[in-house]
N, C-alpha and C positions, 0 to 999 in steps of 0.2 A: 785489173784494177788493183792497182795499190794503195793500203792504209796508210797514212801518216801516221804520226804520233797525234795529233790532234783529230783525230778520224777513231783512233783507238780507243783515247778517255771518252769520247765521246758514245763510242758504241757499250763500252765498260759501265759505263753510267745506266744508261738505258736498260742492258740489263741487270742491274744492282736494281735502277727502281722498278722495274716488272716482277723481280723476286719478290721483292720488298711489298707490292701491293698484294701479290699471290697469297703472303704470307699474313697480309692482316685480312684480307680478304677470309682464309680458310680461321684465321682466328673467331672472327665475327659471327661466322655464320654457323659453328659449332651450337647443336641446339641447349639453352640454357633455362635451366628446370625452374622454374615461377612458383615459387610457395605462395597464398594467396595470405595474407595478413588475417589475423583474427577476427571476427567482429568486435566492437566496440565494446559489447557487453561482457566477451570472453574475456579482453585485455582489461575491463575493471575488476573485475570477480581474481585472475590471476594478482592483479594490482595490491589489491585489499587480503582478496581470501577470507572476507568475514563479513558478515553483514552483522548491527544491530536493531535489537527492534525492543517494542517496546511492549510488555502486557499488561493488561489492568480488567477487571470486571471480577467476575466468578474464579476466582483462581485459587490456588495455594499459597502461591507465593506469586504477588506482583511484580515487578518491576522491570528492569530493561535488561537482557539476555544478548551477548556475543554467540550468535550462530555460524559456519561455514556459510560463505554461498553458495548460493544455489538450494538453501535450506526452505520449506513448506510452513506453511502456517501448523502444521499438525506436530510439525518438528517443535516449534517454539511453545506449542500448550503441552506437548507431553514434556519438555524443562520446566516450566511453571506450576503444573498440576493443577488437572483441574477439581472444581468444588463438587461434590454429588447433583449441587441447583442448576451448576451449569449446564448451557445448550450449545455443545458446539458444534453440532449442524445446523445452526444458524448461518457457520462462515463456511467459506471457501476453504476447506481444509488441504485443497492442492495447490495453492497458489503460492507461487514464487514470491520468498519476501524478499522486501527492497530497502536497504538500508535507510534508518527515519523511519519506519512503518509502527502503527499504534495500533494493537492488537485487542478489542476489548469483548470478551466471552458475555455473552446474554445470558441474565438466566430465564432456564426453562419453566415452559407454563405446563404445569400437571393439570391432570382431568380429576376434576372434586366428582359432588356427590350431583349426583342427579342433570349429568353436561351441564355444572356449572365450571368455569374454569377457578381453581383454588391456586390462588398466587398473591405475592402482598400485592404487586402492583395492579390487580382487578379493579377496574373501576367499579367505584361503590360511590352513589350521592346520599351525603345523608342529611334529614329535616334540617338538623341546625346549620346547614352552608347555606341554607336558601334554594337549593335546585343547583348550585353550582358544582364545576364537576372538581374534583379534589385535586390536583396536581399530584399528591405522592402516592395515590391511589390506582389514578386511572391509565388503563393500557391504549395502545397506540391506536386501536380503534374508536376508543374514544376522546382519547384527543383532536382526531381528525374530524371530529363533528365541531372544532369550536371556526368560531370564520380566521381564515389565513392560515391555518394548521393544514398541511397536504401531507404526505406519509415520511419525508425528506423531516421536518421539523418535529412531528410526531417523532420519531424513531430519535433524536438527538435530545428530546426531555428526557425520555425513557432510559436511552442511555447515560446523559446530563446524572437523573439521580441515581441509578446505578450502581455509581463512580464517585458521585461526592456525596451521599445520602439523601434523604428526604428536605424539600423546600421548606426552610423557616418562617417565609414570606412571600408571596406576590412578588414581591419589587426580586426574590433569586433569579427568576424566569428571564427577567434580563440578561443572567450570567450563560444561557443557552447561546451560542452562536449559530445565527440569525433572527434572533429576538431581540430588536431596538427597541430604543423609547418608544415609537408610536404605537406596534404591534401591537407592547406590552399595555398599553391606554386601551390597547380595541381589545384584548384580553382579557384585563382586571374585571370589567363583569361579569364573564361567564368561568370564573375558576375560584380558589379560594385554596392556603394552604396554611392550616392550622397551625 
């Protein structure tokens, strides 16, 4: 059997492309190493590298603090300093802060004389409120005895004065969020804030 010349390109071709497939073939199938992408949270934290947050209550020094992320809440009250009143085993002192985060230290309730608890905000009723209970007196136990107060709204007066001082009025208890108008109607007769 004799090749032509058109027998030849034609066998030349064929193998040009059997090489040619060999060769992307062994290219493709080289194993190729998969880095898995960061999580979401690692590629922000690398992004930023800072979180801000914000502190207020019992502190030395208030206000908003540039921390690394991945910083603690313990991280951001030892830059603030806290007050001797403060309790800050009240919070989560291992909790990862999240930029935007409000950071507000309670103060603590000391043990007075005879298991009374000695603190300003103790609930105290005195004759001339009429039986009502004080707003800048009384603690979160006793707020939860008024009707619509659960420990969620208790705990936000408590903090509410705090943070901006004692109520001037009645009608401040509005400025607590989630105390509307109406609440504030079912309220005004069992409170009273000199």
């Amino acid at each position: 059997m004799t090749f032509g010349k058109r027998e030849y390109f034609v066998a030349l071709a064929l193998g040009i492309a059997l090489l040619l497939g060999l060769g992307v073939r062994h290219l493709f199938s080289r194993p190729v190493e998969v880095t898995p992408a960061p999580p979401a949270v690692e590629r922000e934290e690398k992004i930023r590298g800072t979180v801000w947050v914000h502190v207020a209550g019992e502190v030395s020094h208030p206000g908003v603090y540039e921390l690394p992320a991945g910083s603690r809440v313990k991280d951001a009250l030892e830059k603030a300093g806290l007050l001797p009143t403060a309790d800050p085993h009240a919070l989560n002192l291992a909790q990862v802060l999240v930029d935007g985060q409000k950071i507000v230290v309670p103060p603590k309730l000391a043990e007075g004389k005879e298991g009374e608890v000695n603190n300003p905000f103790a609930t105290r009723v005195s004759a001339s409120s009429g039986g009502k209970i004080n707003l800048n007196t009384a603690d979160e136990a006793a707020l939860q005895t008024l009707p619509g107060i659960g420990p969620t709204l208790a705990r936000r007066i408590v903090e509410y004065r705090a943070k901006n001082g004692p109520f001037t009025s009645v009608e401040d208890l509005a400025k607590v969020p989630g105390i509307g108008p109406r609440r504030l109607e079912q309220l005004r007769e069992y409170v009273c804030a000199p």
